[in-house]
Structures are given as C-alpha cells and as structure tokens.
N, C-alpha and C positions, 0 to 999 in steps of 0.2 A: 576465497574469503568466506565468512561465516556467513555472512547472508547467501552465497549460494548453495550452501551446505544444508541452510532452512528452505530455500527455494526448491531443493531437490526432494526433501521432505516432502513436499507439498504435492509436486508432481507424480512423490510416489503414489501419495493419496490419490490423485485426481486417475491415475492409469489405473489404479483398482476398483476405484467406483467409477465408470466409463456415464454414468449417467448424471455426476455431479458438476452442477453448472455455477461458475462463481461469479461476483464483482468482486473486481479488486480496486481497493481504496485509498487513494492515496491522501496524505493527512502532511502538513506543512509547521511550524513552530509560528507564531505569532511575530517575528521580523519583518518590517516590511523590505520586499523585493528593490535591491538599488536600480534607481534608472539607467538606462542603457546594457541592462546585463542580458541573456540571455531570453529570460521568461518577465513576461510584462507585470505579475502578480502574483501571489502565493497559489491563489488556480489552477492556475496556469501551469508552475513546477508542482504542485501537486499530483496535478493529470497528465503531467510526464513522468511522474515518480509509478505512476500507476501503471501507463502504459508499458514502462520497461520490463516491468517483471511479468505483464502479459506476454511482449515478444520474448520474451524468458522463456515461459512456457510453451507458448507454441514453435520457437528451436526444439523447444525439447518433447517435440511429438503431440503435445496436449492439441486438440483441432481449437483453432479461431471463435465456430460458433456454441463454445463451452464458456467463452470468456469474455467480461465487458471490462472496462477500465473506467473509473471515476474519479474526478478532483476534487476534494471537500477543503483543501485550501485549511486555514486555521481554523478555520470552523467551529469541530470535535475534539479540543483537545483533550486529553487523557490526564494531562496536570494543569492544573491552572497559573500560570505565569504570575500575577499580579500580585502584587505587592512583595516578592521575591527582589533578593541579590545576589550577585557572586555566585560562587559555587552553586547555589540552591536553585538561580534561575538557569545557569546553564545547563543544569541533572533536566530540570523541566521541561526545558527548551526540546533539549534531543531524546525525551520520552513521546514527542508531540510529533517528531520527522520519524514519519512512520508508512507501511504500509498494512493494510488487512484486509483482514478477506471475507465476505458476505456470503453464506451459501444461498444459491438463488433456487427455488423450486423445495422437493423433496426428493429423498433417494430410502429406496426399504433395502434392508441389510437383514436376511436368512441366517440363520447361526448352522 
C-alpha cells in the first residue's frame, strides 16, 4: 500500500540519522467512536493508529528507545469539520485520520 511506501521513506530517514528520535502522532476525525466497537474513544484509536507504525518501524530495524507513540484523538485537526456537508466534510474528515511525526531532541548534519 501507499502508506507503507511513505513508512519506508521514513525509515530510510531514521537509519541515516541513527541519532534522530521521534513521536509519532496519532490524530482521529471528529466522529464519535460507536459503542461496543473496538476502541472506547477516538484516544484511544488514535494511540493505536500511532502505535502501529511504531511497531512498523521497529520490524523494520528502527530500536524501540528512538520511538514513543501518542494519541491526540480529534484534538488537532488539520481541517476544521464544522459547518461542512457532503463531499466537503468527508475530504475534511479523512485529511484529520492521520499520523505525524514530531522530531524529539536535535540532530547536527555535516555537509
């Protein structure tokens, strides 16, 4: 799929800067979570959205204490939903189900 295609991108990053430490962010659409499903709250599948592309990463060689995972839930969204219909809330919706990436610390780069 495409997003493991960006995932790998990322990875390539992170094997060439061996000192760059992320959080990764997981971000939810403003839907509330139906009861009895899976995850009790958009939190909740946020900071599972997060976690997966950490063990993403660390399958893929990346070490564990380079990586934290976060749930920011609808939080932060990137569009705002409100007052939206149709096609325009849906584009918004799934611009908001998302993950990103935080770089934690500093890393110096020599040319």
């Amino acid at each position: 799929p495409t997003s493991n295609r960006t995932l790998d991108k990322a990875v390539a990053v992170l094997k060439e800067f061996p000192d760059l430490k992320l959080e990764i962010q997981g971000h939810t659409d403003d839907v509330a979570i139906k009861k009895g499903g899976k995850y009790a709250d958009n939190l909740e599948l946020s900071k599972a959205r997060a976690e997966s592309v950490r063990e993403y990463f660390i399958k893929k060689g990346i070490d564990q204490g380079r990586l934290s995972a976060k749930g920011l839930g609808e939080t932060v969204p990137v569009e705002s939903a409100t007052g939206l219909k149709g096609r325009k809330l849906t584009i918004a919706r799934s611009k908001n189900r998302r993950v990103e990436f935080q770089l934690v610390g500093s890393i110096s780069v020599t040319p």
